[in-house]
Backbone atoms as SQL, in Angstrom:
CREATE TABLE atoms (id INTEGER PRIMARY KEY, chain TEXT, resi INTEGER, resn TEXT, atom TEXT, x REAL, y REAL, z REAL);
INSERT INTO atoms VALUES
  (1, 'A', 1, 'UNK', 'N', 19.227, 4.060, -18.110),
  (2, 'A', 1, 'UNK', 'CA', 19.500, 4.349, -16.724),
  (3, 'A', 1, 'UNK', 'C', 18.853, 3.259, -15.869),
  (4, 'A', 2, 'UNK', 'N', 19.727, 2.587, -14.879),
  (5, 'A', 2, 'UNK', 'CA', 18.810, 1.461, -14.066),
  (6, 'A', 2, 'UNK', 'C', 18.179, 2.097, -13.069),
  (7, 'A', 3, 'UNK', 'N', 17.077, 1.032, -13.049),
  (8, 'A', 3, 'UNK', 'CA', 15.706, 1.430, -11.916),
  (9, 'A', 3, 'UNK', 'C', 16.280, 0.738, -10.392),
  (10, 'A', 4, 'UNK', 'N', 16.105, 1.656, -9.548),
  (11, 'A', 4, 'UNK', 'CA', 16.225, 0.878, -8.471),
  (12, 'A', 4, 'UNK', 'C', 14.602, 1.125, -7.398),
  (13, 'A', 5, 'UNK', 'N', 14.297, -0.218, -6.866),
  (14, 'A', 5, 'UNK', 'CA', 12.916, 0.114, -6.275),
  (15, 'A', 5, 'UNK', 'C', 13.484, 0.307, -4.310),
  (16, 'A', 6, 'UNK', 'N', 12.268, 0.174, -3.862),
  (17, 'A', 6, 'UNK', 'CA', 12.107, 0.902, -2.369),
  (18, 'A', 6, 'UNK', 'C', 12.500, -0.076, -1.811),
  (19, 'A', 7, 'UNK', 'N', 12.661, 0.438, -0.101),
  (20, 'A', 7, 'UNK', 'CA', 12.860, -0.615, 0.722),
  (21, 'A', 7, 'UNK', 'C', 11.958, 0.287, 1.887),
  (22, 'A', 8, 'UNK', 'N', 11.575, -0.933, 2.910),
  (23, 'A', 8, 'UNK', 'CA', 11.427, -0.815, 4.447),
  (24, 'A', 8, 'UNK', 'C', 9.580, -1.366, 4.241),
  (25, 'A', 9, 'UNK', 'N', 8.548, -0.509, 5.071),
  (26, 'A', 9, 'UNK', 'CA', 7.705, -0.972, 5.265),
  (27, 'A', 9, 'UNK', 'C', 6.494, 0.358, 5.495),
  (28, 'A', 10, 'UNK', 'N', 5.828, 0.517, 5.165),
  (29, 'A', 10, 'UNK', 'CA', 4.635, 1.379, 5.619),
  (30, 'A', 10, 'UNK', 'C', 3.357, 0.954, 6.044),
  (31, 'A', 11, 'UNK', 'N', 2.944, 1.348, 7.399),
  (32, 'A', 11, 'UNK', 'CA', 1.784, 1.331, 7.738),
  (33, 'A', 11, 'UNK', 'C', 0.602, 1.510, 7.606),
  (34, 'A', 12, 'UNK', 'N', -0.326, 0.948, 7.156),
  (35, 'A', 12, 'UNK', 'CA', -1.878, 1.809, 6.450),
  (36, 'A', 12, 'UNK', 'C', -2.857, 1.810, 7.242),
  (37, 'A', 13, 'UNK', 'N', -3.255, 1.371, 7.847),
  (38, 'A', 13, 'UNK', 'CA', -4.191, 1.655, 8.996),
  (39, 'A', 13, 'UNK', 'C', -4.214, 0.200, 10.048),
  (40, 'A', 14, 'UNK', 'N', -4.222, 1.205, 11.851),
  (41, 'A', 14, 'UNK', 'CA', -4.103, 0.573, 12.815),
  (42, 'A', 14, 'UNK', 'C', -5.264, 0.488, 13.327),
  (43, 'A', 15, 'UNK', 'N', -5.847, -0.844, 14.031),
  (44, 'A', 15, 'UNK', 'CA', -7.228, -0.516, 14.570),
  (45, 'A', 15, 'UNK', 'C', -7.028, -0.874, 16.186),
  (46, 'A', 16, 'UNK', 'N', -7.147, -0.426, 17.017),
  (47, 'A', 16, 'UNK', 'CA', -6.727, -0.433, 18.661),
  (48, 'A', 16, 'UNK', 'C', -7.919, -0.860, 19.112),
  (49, 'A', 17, 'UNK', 'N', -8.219, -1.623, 20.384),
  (50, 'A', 17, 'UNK', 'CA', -9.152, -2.009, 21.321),
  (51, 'A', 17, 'UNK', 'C', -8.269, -1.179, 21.947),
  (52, 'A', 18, 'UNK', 'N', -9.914, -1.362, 23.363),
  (53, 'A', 18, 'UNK', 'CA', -10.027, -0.587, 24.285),
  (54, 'A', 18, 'UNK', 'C', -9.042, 0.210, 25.299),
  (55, 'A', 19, 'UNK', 'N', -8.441, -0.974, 24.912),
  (56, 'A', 19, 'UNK', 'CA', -7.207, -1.114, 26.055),
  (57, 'A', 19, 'UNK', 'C', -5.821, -0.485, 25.374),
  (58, 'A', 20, 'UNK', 'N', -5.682, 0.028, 24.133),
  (59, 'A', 20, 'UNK', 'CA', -5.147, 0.746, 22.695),
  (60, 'A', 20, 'UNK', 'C', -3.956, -0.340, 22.553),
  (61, 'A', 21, 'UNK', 'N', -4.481, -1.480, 22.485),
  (62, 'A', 21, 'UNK', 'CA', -3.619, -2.484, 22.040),
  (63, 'A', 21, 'UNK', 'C', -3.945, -2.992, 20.438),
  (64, 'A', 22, 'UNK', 'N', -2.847, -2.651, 19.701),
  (65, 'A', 22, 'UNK', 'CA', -3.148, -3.282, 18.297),
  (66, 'A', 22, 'UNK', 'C', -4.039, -4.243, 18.177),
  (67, 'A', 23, 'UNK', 'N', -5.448, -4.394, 17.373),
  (68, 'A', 23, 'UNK', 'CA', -6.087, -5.574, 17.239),
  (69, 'A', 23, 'UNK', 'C', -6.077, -6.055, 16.033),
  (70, 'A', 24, 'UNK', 'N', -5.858, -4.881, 14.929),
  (71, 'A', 24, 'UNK', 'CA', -5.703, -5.076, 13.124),
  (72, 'A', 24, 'UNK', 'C', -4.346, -4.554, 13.049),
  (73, 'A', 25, 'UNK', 'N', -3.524, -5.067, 12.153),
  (74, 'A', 25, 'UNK', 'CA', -2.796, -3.853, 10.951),
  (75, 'A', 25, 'UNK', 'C', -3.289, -4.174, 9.541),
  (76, 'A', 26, 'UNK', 'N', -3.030, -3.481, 8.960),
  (77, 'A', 26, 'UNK', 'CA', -2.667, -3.695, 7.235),
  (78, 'A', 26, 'UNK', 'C', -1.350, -2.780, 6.871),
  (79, 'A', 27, 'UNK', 'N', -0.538, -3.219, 6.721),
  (80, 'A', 27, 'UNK', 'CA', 0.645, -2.328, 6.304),
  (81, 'A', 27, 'UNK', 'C', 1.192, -3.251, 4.510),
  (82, 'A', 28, 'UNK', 'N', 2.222, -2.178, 4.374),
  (83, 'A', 28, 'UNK', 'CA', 2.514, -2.295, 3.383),
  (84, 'A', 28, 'UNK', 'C', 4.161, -2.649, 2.935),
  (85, 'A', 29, 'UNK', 'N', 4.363, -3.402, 2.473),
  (86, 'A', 29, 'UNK', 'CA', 6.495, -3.786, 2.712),
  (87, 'A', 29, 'UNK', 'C', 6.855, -4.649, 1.670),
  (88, 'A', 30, 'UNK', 'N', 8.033, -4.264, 1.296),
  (89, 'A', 30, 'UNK', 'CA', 8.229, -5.203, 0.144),
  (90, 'A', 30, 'UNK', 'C', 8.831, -6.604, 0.399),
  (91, 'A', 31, 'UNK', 'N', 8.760, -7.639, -0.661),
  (92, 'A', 31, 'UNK', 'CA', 9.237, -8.822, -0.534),
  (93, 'A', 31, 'UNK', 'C', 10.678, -9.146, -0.067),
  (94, 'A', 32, 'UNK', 'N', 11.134, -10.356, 0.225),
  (95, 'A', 32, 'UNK', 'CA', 12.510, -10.583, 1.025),
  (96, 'A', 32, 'UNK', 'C', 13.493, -10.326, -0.408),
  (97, 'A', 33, 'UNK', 'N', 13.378, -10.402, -1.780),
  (98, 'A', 33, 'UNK', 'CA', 13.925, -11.092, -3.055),
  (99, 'A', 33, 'UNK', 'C', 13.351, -9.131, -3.718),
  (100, 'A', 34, 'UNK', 'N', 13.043, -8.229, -2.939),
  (101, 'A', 34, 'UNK', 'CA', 12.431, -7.062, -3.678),
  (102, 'A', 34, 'UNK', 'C', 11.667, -6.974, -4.906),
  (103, 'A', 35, 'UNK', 'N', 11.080, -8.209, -5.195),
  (104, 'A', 35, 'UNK', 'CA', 9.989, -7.978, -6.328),
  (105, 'A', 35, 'UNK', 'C', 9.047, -8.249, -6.727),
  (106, 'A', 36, 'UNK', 'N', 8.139, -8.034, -5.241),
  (107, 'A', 36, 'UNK', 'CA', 6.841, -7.506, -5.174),
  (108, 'A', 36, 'UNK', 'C', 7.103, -6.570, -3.790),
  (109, 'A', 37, 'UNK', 'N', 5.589, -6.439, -3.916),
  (110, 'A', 37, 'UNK', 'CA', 4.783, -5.569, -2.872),
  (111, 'A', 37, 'UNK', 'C', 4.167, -6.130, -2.003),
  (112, 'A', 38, 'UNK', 'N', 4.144, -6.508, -1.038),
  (113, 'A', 38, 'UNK', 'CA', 3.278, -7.163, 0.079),
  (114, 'A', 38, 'UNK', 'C', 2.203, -6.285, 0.236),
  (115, 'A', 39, 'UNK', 'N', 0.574, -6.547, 0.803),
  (116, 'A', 39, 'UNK', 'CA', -0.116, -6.137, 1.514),
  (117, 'A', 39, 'UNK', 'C', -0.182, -6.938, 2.627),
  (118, 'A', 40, 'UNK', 'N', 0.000, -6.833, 3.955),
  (119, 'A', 40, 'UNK', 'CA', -0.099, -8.064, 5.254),
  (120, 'A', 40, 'UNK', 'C', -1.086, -7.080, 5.909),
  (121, 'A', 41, 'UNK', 'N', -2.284, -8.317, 6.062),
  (122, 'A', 41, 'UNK', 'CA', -3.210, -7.691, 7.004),
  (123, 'A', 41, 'UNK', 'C', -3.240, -8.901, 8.424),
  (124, 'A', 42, 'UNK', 'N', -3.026, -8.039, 9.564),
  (125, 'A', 42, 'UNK', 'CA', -2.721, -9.095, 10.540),
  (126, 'A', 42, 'UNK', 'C', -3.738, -8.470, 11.405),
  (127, 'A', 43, 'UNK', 'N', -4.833, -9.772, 11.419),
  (128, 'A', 43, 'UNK', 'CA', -6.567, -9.379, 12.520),
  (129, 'A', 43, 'UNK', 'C', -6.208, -9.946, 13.752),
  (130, 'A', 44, 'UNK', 'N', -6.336, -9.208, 14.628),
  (131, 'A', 44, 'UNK', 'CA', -6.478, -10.417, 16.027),
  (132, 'A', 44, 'UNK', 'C', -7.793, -9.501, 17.000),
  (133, 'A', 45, 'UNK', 'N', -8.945, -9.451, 16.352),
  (134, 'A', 45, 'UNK', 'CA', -10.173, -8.961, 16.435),
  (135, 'A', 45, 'UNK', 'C', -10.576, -9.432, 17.740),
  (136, 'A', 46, 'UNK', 'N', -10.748, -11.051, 17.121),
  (137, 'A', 46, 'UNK', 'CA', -11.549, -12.362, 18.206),
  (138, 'A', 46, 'UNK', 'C', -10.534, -12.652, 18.961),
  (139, 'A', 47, 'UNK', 'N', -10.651, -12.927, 20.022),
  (140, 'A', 47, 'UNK', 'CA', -9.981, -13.026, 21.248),
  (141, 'A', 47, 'UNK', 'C', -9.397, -14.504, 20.714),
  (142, 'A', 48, 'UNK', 'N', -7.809, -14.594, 21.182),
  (143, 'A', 48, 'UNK', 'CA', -7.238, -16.175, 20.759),
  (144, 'A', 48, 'UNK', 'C', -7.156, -16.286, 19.537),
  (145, 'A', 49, 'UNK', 'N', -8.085, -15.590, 18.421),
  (146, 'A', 49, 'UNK', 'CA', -7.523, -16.060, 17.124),
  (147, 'A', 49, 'UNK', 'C', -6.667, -14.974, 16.462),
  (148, 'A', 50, 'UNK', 'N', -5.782, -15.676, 16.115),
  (149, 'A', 50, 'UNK', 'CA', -4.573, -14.725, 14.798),
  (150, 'A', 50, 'UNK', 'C', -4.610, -15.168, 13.621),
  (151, 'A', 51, 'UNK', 'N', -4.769, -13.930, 12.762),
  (152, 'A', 51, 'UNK', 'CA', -5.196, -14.353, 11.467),
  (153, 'A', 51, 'UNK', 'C', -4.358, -13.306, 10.979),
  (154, 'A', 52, 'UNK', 'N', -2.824, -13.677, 9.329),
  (155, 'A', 52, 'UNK', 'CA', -2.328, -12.992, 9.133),
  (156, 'A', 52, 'UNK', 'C', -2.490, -13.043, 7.678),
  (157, 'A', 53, 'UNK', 'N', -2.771, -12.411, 6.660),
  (158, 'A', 53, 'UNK', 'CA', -3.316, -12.396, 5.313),
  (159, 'A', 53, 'UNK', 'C', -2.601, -11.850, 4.717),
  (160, 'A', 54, 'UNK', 'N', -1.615, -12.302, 3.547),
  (161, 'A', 54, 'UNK', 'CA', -0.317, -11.565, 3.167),
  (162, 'A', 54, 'UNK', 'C', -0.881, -11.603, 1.292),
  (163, 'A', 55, 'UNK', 'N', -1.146, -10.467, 0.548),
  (164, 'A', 55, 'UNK', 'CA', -1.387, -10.221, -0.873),
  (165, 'A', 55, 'UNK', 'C', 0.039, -9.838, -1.632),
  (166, 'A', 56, 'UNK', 'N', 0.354, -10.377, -2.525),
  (167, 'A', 56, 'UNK', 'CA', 1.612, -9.734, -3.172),
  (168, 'A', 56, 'UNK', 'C', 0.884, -8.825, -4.439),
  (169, 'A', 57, 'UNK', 'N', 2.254, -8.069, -5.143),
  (170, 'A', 57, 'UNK', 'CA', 1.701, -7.374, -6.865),
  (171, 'A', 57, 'UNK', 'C', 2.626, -7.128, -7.088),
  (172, 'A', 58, 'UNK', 'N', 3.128, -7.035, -7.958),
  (173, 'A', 58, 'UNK', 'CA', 4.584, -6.426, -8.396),
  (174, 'A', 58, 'UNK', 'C', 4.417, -5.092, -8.435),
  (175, 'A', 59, 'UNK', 'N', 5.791, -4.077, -8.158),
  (176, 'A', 59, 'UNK', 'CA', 5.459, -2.660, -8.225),
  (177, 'A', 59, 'UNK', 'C', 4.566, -2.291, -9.575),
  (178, 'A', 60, 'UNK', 'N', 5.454, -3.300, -10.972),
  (179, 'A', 60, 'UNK', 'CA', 4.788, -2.467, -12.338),
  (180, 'A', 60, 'UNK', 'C', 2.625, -2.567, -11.978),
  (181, 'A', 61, 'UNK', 'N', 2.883, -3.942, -11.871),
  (182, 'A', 61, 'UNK', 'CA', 1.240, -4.240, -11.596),
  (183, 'A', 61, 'UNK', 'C', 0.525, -3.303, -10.510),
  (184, 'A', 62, 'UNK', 'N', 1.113, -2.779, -9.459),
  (185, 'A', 62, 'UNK', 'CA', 0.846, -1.829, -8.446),
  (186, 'A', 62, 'UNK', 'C', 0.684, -0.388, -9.128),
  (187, 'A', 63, 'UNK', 'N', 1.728, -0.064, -9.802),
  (188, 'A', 63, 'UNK', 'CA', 1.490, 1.260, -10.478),
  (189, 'A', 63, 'UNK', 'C', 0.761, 1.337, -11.470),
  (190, 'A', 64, 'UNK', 'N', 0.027, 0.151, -12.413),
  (191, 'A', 64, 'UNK', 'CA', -0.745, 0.345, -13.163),
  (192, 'A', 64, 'UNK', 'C', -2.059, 0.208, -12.656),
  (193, 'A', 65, 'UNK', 'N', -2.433, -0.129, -11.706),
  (194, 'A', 65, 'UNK', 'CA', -3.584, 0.055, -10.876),
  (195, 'A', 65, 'UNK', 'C', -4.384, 1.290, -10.217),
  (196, 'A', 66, 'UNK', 'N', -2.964, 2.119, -9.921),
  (197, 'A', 66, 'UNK', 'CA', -2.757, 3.204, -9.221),
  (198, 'A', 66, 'UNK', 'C', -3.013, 4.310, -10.630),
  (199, 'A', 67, 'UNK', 'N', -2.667, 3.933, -11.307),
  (200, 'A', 67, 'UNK', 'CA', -3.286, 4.960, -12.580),
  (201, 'A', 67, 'UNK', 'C', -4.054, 4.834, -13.558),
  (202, 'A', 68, 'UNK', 'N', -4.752, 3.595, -13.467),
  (203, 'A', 68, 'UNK', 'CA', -6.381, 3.376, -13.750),
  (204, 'A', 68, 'UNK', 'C', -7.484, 3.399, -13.053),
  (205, 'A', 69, 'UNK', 'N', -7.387, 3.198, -11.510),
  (206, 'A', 69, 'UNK', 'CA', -8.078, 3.730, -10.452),
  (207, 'A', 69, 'UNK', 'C', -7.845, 4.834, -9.615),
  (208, 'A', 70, 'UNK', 'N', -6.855, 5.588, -10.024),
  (209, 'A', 70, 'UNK', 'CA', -7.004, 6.685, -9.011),
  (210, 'A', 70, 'UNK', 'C', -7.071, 7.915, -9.362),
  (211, 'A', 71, 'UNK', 'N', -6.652, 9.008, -8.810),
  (212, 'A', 71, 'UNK', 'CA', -7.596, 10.205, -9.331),
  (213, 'A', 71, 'UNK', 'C', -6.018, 11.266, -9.741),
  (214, 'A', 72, 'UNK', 'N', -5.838, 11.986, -10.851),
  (215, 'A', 72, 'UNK', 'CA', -5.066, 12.461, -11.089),
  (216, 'A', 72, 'UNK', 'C', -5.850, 14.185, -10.037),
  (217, 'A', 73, 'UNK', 'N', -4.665, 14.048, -9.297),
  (218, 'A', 73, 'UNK', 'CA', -4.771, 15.371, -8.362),
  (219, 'A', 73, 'UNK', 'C', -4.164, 16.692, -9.397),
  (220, 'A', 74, 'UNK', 'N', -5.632, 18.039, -8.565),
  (221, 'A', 74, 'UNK', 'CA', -4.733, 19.089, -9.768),
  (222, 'A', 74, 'UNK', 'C', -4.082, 20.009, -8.912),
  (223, 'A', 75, 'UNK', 'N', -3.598, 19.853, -7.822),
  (224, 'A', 75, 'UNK', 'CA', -2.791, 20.382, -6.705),
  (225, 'A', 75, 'UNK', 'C', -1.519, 19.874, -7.269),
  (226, 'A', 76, 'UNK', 'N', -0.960, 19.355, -8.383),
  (227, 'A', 76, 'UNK', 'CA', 0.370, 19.536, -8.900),
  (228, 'A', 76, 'UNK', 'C', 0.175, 20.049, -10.217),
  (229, 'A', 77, 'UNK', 'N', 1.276, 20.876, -10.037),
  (230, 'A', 77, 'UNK', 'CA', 1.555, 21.978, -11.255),
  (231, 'A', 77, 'UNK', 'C', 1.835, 21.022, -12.923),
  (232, 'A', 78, 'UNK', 'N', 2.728, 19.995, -12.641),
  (233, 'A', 78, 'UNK', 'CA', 2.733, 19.208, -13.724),
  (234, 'A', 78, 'UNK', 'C', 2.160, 18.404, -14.186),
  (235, 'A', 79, 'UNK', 'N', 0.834, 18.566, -13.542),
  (236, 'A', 79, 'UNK', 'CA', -0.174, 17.442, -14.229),
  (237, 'A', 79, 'UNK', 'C', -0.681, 18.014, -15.107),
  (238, 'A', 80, 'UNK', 'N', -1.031, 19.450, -15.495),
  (239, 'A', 80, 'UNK', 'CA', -1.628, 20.136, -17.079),
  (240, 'A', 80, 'UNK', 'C', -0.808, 19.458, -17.725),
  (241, 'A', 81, 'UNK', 'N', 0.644, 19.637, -17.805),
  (242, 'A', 81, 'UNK', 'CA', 1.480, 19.332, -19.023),
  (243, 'A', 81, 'UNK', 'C', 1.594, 17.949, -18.977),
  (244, 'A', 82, 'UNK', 'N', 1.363, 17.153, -18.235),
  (245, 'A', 82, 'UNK', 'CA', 0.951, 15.369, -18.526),
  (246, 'A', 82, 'UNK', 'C', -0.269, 14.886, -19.119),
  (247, 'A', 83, 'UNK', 'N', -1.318, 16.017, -18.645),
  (248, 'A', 83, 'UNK', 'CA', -2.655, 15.397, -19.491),
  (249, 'A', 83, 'UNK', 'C', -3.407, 16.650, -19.539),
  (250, 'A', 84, 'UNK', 'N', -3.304, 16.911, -21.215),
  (251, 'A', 84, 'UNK', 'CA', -4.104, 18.440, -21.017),
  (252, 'A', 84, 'UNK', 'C', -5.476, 18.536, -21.163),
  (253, 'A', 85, 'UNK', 'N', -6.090, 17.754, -21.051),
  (254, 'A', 85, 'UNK', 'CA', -7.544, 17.959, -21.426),
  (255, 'A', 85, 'UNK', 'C', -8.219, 17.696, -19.689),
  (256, 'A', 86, 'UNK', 'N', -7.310, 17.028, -18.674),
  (257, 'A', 86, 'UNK', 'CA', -7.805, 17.181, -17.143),
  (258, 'A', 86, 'UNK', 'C', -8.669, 18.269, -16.835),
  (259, 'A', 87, 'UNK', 'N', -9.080, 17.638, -16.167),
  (260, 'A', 87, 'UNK', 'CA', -10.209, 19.029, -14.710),
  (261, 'A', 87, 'UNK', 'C', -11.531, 19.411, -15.364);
């Protein structure tokens, strides 16, 4: 069965000055060619400077990250029957 991956862009955290004008993002969006993952972190902290920091990973490399560092939640019912020795 073919895999098809995501499209569009998600936001991960906004940081606002005073004035609630964007001063950080870090969001999240995939490549123009769909195969990677962007992280773009765009600072404009210091007054006048723009600084835009773009990380790629491929989804596989993204999802194997995501399930060596992260935490298998037991708020889903099908995680006993994926790993029974959890919790």
């Amino acid at each position: 069965m073919p895999a098809r991956g995501a499209s569009g862009a998600m936001t991960l955290i906004t940081e606002y000055d005073g004035a609630d004008s964007p001063v950080r993002v870090l969001r999240l969006e995939l490549s123009a060619d769909g195969k990677a993952v962007l992280l773009i972190d765009v600072d404009e902290r210091k007054p006048g400077i723009h600084r835009e920091v773009r990380y790629e990973i491929t989804p596989s490399e993204l999802i194997a990250a995501i399930r060596a560092h992260g935490a298998v939640l037991p708020d889903n019912p099908h995680n006993d029957r994926l790993i029974p020795d959890a919790v």
